[in-house]
N, C-alpha and C positions, 0 to 999 in steps of 0.2 A: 833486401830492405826489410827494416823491422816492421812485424805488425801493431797501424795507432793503437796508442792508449787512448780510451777515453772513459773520464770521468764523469759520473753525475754525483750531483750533490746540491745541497741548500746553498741560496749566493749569498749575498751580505747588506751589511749596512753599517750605518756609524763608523764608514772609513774603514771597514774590517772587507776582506774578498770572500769571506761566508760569516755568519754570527752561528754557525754549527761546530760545537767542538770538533767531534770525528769526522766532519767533512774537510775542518784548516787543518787537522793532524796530517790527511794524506795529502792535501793540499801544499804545504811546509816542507815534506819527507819530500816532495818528489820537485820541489825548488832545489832544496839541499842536496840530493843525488844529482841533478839534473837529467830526469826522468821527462821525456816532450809527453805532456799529457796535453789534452785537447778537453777542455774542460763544459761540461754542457749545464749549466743551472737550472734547477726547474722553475718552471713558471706555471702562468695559469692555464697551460697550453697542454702540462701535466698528462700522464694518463694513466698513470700508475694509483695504486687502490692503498699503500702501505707506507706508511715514511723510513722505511731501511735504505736509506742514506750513507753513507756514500757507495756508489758500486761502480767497479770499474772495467771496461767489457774494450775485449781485444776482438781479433777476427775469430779466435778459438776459446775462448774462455769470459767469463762470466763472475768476479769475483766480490766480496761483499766483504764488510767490518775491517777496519785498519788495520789490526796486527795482520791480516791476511793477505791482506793488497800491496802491503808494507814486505811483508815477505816473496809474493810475487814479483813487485817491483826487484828487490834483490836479485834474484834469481835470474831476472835480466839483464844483470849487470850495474843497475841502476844502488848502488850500495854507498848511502851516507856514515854507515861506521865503518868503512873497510883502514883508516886508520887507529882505530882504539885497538887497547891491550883487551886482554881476557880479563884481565878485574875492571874494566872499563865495562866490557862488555855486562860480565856482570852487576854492576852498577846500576847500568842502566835499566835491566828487567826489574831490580830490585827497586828501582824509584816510580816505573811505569807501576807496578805494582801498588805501590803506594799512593800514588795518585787515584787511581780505578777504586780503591776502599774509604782514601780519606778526602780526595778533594770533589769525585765526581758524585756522589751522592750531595752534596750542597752544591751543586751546578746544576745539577738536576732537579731541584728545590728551589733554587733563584727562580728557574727557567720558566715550570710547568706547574710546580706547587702552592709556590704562596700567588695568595688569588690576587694583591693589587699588580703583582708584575707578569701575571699569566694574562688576563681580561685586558689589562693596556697596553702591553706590548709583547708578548708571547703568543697572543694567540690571533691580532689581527695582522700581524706580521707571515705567519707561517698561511694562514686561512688566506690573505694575496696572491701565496704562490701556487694554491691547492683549487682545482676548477670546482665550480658549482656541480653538485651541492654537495661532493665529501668536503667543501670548505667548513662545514657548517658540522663534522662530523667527526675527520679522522682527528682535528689539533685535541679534540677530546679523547679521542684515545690515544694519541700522543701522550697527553696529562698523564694518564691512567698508567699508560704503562711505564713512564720516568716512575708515579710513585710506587710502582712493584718492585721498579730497578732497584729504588733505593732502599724500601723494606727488604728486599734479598738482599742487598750486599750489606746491608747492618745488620745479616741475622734474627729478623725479626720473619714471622710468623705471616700468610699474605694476608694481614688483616690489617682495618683501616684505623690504625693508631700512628699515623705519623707524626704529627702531631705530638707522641711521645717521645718519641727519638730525634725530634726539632733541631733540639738543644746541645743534644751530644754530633748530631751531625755539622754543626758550625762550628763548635771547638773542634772538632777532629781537622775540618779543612782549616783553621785559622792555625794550627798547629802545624798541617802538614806547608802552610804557606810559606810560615816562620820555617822551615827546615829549609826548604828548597832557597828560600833568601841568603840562610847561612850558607849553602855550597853555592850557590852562584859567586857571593862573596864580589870583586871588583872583575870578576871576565865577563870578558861579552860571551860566552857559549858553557857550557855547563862541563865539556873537557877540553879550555884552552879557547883559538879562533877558529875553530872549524864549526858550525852546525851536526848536526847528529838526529840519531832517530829520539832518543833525551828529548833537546833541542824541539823537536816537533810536537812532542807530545806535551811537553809544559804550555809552549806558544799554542794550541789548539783549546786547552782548558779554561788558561787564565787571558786569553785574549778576546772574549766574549765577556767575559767578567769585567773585566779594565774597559771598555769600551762602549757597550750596549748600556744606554739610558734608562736606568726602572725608578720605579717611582720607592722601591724598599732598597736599600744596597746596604744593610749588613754586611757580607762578605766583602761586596766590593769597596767599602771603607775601609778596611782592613787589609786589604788591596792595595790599597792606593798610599798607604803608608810606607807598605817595601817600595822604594824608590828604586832600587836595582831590578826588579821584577818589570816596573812599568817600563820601564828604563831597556829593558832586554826585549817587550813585547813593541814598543815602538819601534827600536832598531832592525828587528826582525819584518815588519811591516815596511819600513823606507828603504833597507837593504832589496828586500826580494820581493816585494809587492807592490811597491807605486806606480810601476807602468802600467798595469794590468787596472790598480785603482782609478789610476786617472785623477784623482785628488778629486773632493767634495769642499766645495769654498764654504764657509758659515752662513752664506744667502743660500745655497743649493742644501745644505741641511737643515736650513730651517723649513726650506720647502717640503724636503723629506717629514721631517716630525709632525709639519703640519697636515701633508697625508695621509702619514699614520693616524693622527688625532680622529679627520673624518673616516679613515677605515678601521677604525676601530668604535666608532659613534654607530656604524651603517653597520657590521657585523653584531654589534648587543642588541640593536632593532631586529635582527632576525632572529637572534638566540630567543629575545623577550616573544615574537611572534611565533614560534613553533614551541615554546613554552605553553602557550596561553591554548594552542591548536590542542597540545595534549592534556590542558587540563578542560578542556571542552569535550573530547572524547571520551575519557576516562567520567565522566559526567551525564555522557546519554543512556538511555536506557537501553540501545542496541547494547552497550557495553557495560554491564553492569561493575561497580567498583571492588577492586583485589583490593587483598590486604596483605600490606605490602612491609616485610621484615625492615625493622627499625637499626638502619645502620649510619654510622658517623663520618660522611663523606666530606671531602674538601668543595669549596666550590664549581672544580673544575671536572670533579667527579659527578656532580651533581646534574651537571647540563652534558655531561657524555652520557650516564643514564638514561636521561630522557629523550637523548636524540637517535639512543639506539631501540629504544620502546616503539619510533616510529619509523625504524628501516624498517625495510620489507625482511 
């Protein structure tokens, strides 16, 4: 008898079975294989200190980041390209590829970056699933380290000029959109009617994108104009994910947004209150006031800062 798979990873919302890219990538591959994964979502039941998401733990191993799990799974037998050629195969690294430089730095920037879709729905979504009081803690260094991700992979220096590279990181994903819309072209799957590891990795990216409510959607206006894109992320979603979703009616997701609204009301009331706690500290005379280097942080930099001034 095989040893279970079991998955952890972020769960979902907005009709999506995660709103984590790299958690629906493994999520997707191991539909598409038909991989039995046993899948555990964290909650606030949590006890974990880090958000490296998705990991996947057998009786004997312990595995972490997609491409790796995605390989493991293989290795099991569990193999979604075992029909492509070798320029398929190649194909594929070469789009994965492309995806990681052009489309995932602006996902990453939708997500944890720009402050009105970090503070409204990025962060009291994620801070839900994270126990007191790294609720209040890690989704800041979540922030922090997307915006590293993205200054590494655009080749920039780890300094806090994102903000410079804004502009060219949305042309680059609005560009690499338009490509993948051109090769998808009129199929349902990226080589022909099979799904694929392809197949996974697109629907992992652009399926948070197309789906998740932010109050800024650049991208995903642009998005929503490839209609074969959306078109390929819903079939993907009705094919191998409805049972599992269970379907959210329009009354059961208004309930949703409307709990997001007061969990995200009740999260800015403690940000603004361990705010207000360190600038009362940094104010008495037990602690007399540093002078503190003048840097150009995002908002979500700026309350990860100051929440790690008051760990121990």
């Amino acid at each position: 008898m095989a040893a279970p798979l079991e998955l952890s990873c972020w769960g979902g919302g907005w009709g999506l079975p995660s709103v984590h890219s790299e958690s629906l990538v493994v999520m997707a591959y191991a539909k598409f294989s038909g991989a039995p994964l046993k899948v555990n979502f964290i909650d606030n039941t949590w006890r974990g200190s880090r958000g490296d998401v998705p990991v996947l733990t057998t009786e004997d191993n312990t595995v972490s980041q997609p491409a790796k799990i995605l390989n493991f799974l293989r290795k099991q037998k569990y193999n979604a390209d075992y029909e492509l050629s070798a320029k398929q195969g190649a194909d594929t690294l070469a789009y994965i590829a492309l995806l990681e430089e052009k489309l995932l730095p602006a996902v990453l920037h939708t997500f944890w970056v720009e402050s009105d879709n970090y503070f409204t729905v990025t962060k009291p979504w994620f801070a839900s699933r994270i126990p007191f009081p790294l609720s209040l803690i890690l989704p800041g260094r979540m922030s922090r380290g997307a915006l590293n991700r993205i200054l590494l992979t655009k080749g920039e220096p780890p300094l806090y000029r994102v903000q410079e590279v804004e502009a060219q990181i949305y042309r680059d994903a609005k560009e690499c959109l338009n490509l993948l819309s051109n090769r998808l072209g009129t199929s349902q799957f990226f080589f022909g009617d099979t799904p694929s590891t392809l197949d996974a990795y697109v629907f992992g990216f652009l399926a948070p994108l197309y789906k998740v409510r932010f109050p800024k959607v650049q991208l995903q206006e642009h998005l929503k104009q490839l209609s074969n894109l959306c078109r390929f992320c819903d079939d993907i979603l009705n094919s191998y994910f409805r049972l599992s979703l269970g379907g959210i009616s329009p009354a059961g997701q208004e309930t949703v947004d409307a709990n997001l609204q007061k969990l995200t009301q009740l999260v800015n009331k403690e940000s603004n209150l361990i705010e207000k706690m360190d600038d009362n500290l940094r104010q008495s005379p037990q602690l007399p006031p540093r002078k503190l280097p003048t840097l150009k942080l995002t908002p979500a930099e700026e309350e990860s800062n100051s929440l790690q001034r008051l760990s121990p």
